[in-house]
C-alpha positions in Angstrom: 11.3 22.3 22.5 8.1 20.5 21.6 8.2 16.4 21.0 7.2 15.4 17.9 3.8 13.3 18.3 5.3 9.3 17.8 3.7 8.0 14.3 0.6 4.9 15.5 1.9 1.3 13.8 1.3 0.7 10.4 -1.7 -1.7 11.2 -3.6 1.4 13.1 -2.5 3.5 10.2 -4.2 1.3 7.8 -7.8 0.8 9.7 -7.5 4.6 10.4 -6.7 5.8 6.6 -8.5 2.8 5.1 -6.3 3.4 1.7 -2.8 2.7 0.3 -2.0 3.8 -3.2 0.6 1.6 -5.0 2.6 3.3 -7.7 4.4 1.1 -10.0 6.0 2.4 -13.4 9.5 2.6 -15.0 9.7 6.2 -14.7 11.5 7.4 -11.7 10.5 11.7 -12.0 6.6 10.8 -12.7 6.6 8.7 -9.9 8.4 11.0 -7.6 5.9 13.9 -8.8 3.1 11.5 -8.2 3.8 10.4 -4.5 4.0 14.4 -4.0 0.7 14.9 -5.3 -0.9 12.4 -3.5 0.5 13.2 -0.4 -0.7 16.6 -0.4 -4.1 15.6 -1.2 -4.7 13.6 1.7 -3.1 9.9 0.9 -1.4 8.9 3.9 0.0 5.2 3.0 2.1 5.3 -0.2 3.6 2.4 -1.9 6.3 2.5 -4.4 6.8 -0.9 -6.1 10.4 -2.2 -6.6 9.1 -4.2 -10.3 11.7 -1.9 -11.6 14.5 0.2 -10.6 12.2 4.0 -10.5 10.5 2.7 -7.2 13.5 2.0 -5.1 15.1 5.6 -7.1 12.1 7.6 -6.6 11.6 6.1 -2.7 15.0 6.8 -1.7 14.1 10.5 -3.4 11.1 11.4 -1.6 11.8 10.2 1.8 15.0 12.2 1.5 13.3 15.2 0.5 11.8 16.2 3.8 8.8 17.8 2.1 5.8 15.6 2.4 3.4 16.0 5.1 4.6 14.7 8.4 2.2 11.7 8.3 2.8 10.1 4.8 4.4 6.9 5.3 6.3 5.8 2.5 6.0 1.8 1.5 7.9 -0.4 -0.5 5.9 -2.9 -2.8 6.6 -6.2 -5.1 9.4 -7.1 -2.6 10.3 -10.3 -3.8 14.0 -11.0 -1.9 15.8 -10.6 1.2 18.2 -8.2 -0.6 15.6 -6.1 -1.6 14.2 -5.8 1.4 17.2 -4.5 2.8 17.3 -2.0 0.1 14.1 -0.6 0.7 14.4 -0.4 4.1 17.7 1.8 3.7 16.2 3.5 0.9 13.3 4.5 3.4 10.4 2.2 3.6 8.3 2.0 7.0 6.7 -0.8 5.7 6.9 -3.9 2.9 4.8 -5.7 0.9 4.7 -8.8 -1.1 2.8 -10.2 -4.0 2.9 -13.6 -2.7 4.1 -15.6 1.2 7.9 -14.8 0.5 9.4 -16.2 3.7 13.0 -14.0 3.1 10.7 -11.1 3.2 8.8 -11.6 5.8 12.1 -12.6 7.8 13.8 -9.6 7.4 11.0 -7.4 8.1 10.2 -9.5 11.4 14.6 -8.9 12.1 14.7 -5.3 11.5 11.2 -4.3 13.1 9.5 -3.7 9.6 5.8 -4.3 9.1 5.3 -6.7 6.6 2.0 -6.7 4.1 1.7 -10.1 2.9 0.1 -11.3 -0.2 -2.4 -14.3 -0.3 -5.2 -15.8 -2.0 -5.9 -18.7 -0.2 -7.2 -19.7 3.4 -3.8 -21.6 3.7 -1.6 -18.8 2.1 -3.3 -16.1 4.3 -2.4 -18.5 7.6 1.1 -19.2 6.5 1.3 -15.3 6.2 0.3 -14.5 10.0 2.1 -17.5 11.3 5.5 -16.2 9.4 5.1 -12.7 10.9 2.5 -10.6 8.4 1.3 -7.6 9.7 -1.5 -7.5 7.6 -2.6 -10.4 4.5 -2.7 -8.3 1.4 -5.9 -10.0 -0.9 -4.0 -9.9 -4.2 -5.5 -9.7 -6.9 -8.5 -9.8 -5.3 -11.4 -8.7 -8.5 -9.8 -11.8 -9.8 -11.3 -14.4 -7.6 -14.5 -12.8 -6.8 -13.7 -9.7 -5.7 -15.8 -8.6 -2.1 -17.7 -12.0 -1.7 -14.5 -13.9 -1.8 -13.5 -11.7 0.8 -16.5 -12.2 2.7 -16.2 -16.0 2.6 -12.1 -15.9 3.2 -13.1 -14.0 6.6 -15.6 -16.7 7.7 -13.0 -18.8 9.2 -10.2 -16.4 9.5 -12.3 -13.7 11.2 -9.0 -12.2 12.9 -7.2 -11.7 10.1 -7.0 -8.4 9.0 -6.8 -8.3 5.1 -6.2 -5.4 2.4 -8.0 -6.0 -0.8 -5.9 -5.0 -3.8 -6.4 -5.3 -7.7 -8.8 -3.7 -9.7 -10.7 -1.8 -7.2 -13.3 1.2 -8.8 -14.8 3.4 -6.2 -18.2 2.0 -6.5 -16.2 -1.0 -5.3 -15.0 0.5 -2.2 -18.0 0.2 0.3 -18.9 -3.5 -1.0 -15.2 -4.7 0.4 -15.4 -2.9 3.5 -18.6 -4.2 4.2 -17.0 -7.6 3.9 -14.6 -6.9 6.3 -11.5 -5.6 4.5 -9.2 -3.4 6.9 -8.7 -1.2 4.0 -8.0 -0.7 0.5 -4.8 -0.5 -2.0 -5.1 1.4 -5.2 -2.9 1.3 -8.2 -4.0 2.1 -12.2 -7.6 2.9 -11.5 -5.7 5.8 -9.4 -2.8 6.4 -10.5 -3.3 6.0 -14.6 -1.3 8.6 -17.3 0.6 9.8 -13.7 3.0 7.1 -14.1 4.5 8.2 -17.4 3.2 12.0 -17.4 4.3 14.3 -15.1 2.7 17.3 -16.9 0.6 19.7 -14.9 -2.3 18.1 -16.4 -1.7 14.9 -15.4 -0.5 15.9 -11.8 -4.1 17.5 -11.5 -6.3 15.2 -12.7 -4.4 12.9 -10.3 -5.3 15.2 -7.8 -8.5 15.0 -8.1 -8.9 11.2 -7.9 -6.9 10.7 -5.1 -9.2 13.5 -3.7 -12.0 11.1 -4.8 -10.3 8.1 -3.3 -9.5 9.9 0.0 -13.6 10.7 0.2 -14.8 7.7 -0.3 -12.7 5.8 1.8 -13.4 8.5 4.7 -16.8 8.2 4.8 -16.3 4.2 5.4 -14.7 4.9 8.4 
């Protein structure tokens, strides 16, 4: 019998992919069509948000269903509690991730082995992040504050740190935040859009074919 290859940690995952794409929307069956559609178009990390009840029903759905590519790994975001970190660990999450330093969060993941994605904005949120366990500092939301030169001048003094830059990012944007050092890149409306209400076939495709986009341009930063 041949041993399945062991799955790299999330961190390698994420400076190897270079992309997450966060889904977040109130409808459960569009979001469970989505995550399908972009994992067979080449999105590896996938992150359904918990802001409402569909991400926790439609992650429990398609880590059950056993029919996604081998190598997607399924996410949980907008964990705010220790309960709900729980719950999307059981639901099927191999990794978490926070709008903000929630120190429950980051707790739990640290106790149960979970990689925790941490959000920050500031020098001091983004070392309180690392020093309570973070995997990885999630820049959130980082076109707010400056987008790829904020980035560039968080990194100065925190040059080890290796950040995601999520909110608002276009994919002219893509090259200008890996140039300023981001590990990689999460991705939620300018990707997913009319996917998180539509699940009609004409929705599904033109999802397709910006995650297909996405996937390109965020290969060829590698």
């Amino acid at each position: 019998m041949e041993l399945a290859t062991p799955r790299p940690p999330v961190l390698d995952l994420l400076r190897r992919e270079r992309l997450v794409a966060v889904l977040r929307g109130a409808d459960a069956d569009a979001l469970t069509a989505a995550t399908a559609v972009l994992a067979a178009n080449g999105v590896r990390l996938i992150e359904l948000t918990l802001s409402s009840d569909a991400g926790l029903t439609a992650l429990r759905r398609v880590a059950a269903d056993g029919t996604l590519p081998a190598d997607t790994v399924l996410g949980a975001g907008t964990v705010l509690t220790r309960d709900q970190a729980r719950a999307a660990i059981d639901a099927g999450a191999r990794y978490l991730v926070t709008p903000g330093v929630t120190e429950e969060v980051l707790a739990e993941g640290v106790d149960q082995g979970v990689p925790v994605l941490c959000g920050a904005l500031t020098p001091s949120e983004a070392m309180a992040a690392v020093r309570l366990g973070a995997t990885a500092v999630k820049l959130f939301p980082a076109y707010a504050v400056g987008g790829a030169r904020y980035l560039r001048d968080l990194r100065a003094p925190l040059p080890d740190v290796p950040f995601i830059a999520i909110g608002g990012i276009a994919l002219d944007d893509i090259a200008d935040y890996f140039a300023a050092g981001a590990v990689a890149v999460g991705v939620g409306s300018p990707l997913l859009r009319e996917a998180g209400t539509d699940s009609s076939p004409a929705a599904l495709a033109a999802l397709a074919e910006r995650a297909r986009a996405y996937v390109a341009a965020t290969s060829a930063e590698r």
